[in-house]
Rosetta silent file (secondary structure, phi, psi, omega in degrees, C-alpha in Angstrom):
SEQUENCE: XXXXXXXXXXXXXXXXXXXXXXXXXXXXXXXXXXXXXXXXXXXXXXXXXXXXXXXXXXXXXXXXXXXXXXXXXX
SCORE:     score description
SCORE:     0.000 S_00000001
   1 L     0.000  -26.259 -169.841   36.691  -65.474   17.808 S_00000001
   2 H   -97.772   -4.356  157.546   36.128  -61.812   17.228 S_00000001
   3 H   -56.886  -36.999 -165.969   39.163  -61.797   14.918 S_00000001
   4 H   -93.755    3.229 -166.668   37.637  -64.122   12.969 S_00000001
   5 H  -100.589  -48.750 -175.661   33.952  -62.713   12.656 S_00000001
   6 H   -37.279  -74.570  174.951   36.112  -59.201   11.628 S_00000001
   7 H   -44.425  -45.047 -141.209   37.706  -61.282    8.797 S_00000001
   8 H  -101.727  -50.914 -170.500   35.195  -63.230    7.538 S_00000001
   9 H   -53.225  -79.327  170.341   32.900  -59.705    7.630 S_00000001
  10 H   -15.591  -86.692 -156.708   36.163  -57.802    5.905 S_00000001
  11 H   -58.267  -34.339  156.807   36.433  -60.600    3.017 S_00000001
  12 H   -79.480  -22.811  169.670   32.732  -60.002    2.244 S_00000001
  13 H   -92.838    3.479  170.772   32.562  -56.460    1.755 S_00000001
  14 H   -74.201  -79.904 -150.029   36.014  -56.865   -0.343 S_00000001
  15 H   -46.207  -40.955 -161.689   34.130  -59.323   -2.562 S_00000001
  16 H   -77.030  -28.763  174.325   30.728  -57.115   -2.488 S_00000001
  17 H   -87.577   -2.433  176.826   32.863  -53.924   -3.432 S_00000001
  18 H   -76.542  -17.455 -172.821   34.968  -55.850   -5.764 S_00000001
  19 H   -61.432  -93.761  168.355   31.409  -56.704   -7.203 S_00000001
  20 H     3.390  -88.591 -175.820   30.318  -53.230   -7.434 S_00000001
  21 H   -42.577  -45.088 -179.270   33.545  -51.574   -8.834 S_00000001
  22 H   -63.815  -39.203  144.766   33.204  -54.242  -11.503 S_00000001
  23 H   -22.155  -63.496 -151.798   29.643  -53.055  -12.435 S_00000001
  24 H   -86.278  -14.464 -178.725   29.986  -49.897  -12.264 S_00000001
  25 H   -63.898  -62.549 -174.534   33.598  -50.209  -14.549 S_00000001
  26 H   -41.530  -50.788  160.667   31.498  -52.072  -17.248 S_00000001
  27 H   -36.129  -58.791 -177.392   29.005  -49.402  -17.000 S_00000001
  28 H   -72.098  -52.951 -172.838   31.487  -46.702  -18.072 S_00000001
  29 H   -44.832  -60.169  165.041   33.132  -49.087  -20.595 S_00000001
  30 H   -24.233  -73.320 -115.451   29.275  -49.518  -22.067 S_00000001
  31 H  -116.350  -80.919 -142.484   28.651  -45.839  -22.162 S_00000001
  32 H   -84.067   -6.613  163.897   32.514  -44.533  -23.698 S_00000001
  33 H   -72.603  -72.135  174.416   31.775  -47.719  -26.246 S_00000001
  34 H   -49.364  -33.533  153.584   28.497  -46.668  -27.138 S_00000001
  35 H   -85.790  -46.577  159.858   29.773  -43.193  -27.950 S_00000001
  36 H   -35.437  -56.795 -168.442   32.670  -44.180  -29.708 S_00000001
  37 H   -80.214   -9.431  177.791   30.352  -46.077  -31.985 S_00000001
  38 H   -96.146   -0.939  170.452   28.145  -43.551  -32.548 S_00000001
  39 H   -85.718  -58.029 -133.809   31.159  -41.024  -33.356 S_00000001
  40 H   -96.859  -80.402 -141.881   33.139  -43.809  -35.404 S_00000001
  41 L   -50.739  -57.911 -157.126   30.186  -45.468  -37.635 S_00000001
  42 H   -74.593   -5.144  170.635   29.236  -42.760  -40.234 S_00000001
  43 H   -53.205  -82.173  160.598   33.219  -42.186  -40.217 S_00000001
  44 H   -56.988   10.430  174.825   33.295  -45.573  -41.485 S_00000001
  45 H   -95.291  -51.875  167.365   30.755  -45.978  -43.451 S_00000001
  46 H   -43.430  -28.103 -171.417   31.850  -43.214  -45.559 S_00000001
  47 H   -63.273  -43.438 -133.170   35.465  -44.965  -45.699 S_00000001
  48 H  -103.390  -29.513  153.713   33.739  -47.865  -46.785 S_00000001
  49 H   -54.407  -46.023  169.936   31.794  -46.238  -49.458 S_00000001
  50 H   -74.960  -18.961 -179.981   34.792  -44.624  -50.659 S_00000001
  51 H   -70.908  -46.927  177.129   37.005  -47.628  -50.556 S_00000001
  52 H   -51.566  -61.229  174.942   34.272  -49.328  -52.414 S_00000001
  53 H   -59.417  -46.802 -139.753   33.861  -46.460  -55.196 S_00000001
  54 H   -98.411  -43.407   69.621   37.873  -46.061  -55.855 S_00000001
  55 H    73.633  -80.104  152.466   37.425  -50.206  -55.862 S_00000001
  56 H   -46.818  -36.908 -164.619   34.971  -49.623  -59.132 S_00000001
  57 H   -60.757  -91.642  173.673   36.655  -46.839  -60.583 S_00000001
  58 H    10.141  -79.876  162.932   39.357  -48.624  -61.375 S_00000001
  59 H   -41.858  -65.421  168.339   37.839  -51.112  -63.226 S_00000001
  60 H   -37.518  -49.269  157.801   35.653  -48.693  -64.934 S_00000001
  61 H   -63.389  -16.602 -175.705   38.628  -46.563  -66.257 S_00000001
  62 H   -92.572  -41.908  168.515   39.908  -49.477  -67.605 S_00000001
  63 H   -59.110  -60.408  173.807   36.948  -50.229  -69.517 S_00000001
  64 H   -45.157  -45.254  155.276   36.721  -46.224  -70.505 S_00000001
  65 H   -41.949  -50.019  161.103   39.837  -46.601  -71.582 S_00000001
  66 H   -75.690  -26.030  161.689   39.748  -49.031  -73.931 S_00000001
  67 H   -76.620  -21.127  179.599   36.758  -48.116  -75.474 S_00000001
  68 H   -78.753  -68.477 -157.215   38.543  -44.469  -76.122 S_00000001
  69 H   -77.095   -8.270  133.358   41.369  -46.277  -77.730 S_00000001
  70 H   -31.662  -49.163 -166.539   38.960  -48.587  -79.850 S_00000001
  71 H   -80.017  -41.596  165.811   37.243  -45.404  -80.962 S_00000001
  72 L   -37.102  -47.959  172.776   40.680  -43.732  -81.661 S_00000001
  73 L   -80.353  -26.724  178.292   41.492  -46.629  -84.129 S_00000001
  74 L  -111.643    0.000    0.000   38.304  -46.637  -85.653 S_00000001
């Protein structure tokens, strides 16, 4: 009987520290997230500006272009 009072005692603190440990993992996960995004975002934002501008340019050179070689002819 007192084997089984051990065990059943045993199998609840596994679950309550398996609890825990899961908590407290998420916790850290939270926290090394939350700086990573606060490292990473103006990193990207800039990309995404610049992706965006070289994105216009393009077009825009294309137009400048053609208007130089209108004016060239005329």
């Amino acid at each position: 009987m007192i084997e089984f009072l051990l065990t059943v005692i045993f199998i609840v603190l596994f679950v309550w520290t398996a609890k825990l440990l899961f908590k407290i993992s998420w916790g850290i996960a939270k926290i090394i997230a939350t700086v990573l995004l606060v490292l990473a975002l103006p990193v990207l934002v800039v990309c995404f500006l610049l992706a965006g501008g070289v994105a216009l340019l393009i077009p825009i050179a294309i137009v400048g272009g053609v208007v130089g070689i209108i004016k060239l002819f005329t």
